[in-house]
N, C-alpha and C positions, 0 to 999 in steps of 0.2 A: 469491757466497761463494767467491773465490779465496783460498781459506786452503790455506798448505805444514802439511801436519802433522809434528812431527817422530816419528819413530820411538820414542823415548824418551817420548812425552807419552802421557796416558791418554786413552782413549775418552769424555771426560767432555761432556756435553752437557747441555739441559737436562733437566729429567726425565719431559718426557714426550716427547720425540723417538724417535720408534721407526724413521724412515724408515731410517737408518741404522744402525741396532740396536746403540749406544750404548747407550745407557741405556734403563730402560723408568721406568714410572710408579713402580715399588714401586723405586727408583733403584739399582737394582745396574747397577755397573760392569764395563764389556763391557770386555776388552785382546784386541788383534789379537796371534797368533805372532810376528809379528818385533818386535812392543813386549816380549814377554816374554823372546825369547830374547835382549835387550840385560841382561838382568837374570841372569846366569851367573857372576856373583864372590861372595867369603867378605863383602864387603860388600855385595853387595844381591842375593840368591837366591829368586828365584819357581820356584815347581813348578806345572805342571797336575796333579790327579787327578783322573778322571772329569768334566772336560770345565769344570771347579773350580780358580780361581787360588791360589795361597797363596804368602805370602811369609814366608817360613819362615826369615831372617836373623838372628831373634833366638833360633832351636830349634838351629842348627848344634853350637854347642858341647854340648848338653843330648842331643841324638837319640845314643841307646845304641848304635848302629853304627856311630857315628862320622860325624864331616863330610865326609868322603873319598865316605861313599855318598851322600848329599845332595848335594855338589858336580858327581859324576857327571851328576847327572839334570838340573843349575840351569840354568831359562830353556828348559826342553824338556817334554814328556807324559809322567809318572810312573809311570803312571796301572797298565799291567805291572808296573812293578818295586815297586811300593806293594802289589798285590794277590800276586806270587809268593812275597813274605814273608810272608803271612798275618799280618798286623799284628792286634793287638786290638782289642776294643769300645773300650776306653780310648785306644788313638792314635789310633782313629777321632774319638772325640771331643773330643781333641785340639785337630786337625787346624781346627776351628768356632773356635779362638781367632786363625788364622793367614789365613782365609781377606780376603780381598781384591776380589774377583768372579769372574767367568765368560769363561769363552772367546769370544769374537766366533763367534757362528753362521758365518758364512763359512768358519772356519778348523776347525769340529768334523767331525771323519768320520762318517761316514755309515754305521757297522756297527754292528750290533745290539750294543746292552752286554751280556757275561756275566755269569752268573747272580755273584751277591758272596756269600759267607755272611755273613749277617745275624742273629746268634745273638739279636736281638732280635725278630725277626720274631713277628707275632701269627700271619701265616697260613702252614702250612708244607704240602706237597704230599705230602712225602717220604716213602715206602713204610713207612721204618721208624716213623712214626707209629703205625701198625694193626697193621703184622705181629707187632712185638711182645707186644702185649697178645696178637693171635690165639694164638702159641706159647703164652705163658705161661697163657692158658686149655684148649689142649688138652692143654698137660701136666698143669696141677691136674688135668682131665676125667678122665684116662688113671691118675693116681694116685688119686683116688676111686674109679674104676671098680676100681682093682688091690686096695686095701685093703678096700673094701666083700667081695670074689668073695673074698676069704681069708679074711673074717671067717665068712661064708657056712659057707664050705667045713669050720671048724676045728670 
């Protein structure tokens, strides 16, 4: 199989070719960095976020910050500059109308993903789950206890 790939063409193979980590069975499409980073004009702009293609060409004029910030990032890993704006539940889901495929394994880093707030999340860790309620029961406790000892006392 001496086949030239060109840069510009997708990772498309059959679908259950995994040697190459193209495509898998459930047929998402894999793009290698340098296919994506040919893709950086007002006419044809991919973004990676989290490791997530999108091509986002037809959002340019429509994204509220303007295309200028999108343009920035076309044909490169977003994936910072997507999470330091704290986008919402809603451009996150968005984002599911643009997507395209996945990053080629070869080309993903290899560091731990940071935590995302996920304001949908069913399970959450965070302190202020319990402490809250705690407070708010030692204070009714403290105000029961206070009007009970005055009523006592009057």
């Amino acid at each position: 199989m001496d086949e030239d790939i060109n840069d510009n063409s997708v990772c498309a193979c059959d679908d259950n070719v995994k040697e190459n980590g193209e495509t898998t069975e459930s047929s998402v499409q894999y793009y290698t960095l340098e296919e994506i980073r040919a893709h950086n004009t007002c006419k044809n702009t991919w973004l990676i976020i989290h490791d997530t293609v999108y091509d986002i060409t037809s959002f340019l004029e429509e994204h509220p910050g303007g295309e200028e910030v999108l343009l920035e990032q076309a044909g490169a890993d977003a994936t910072e500059s997507f999470e330091d704006v704290g986008h919402s539940t809603d451009a996150r889901e968005m984002l599911e109308q643009y997507y395209i495929g996945e990053l080629h394994m070869d080309d993903r880093k290899n560091e731990k993903p940071k935590d995302v707030y996920n304001p949908t999340s069913k399970e959450s860790s965070s302190w202020t789950t319990w402490l809250i309620p705690v407070i708010a029961a030692v204070v009714v406790g403290i105000m029961y206890r206070y009007y009970t000892l005055e009523h006592k006392s009057s």
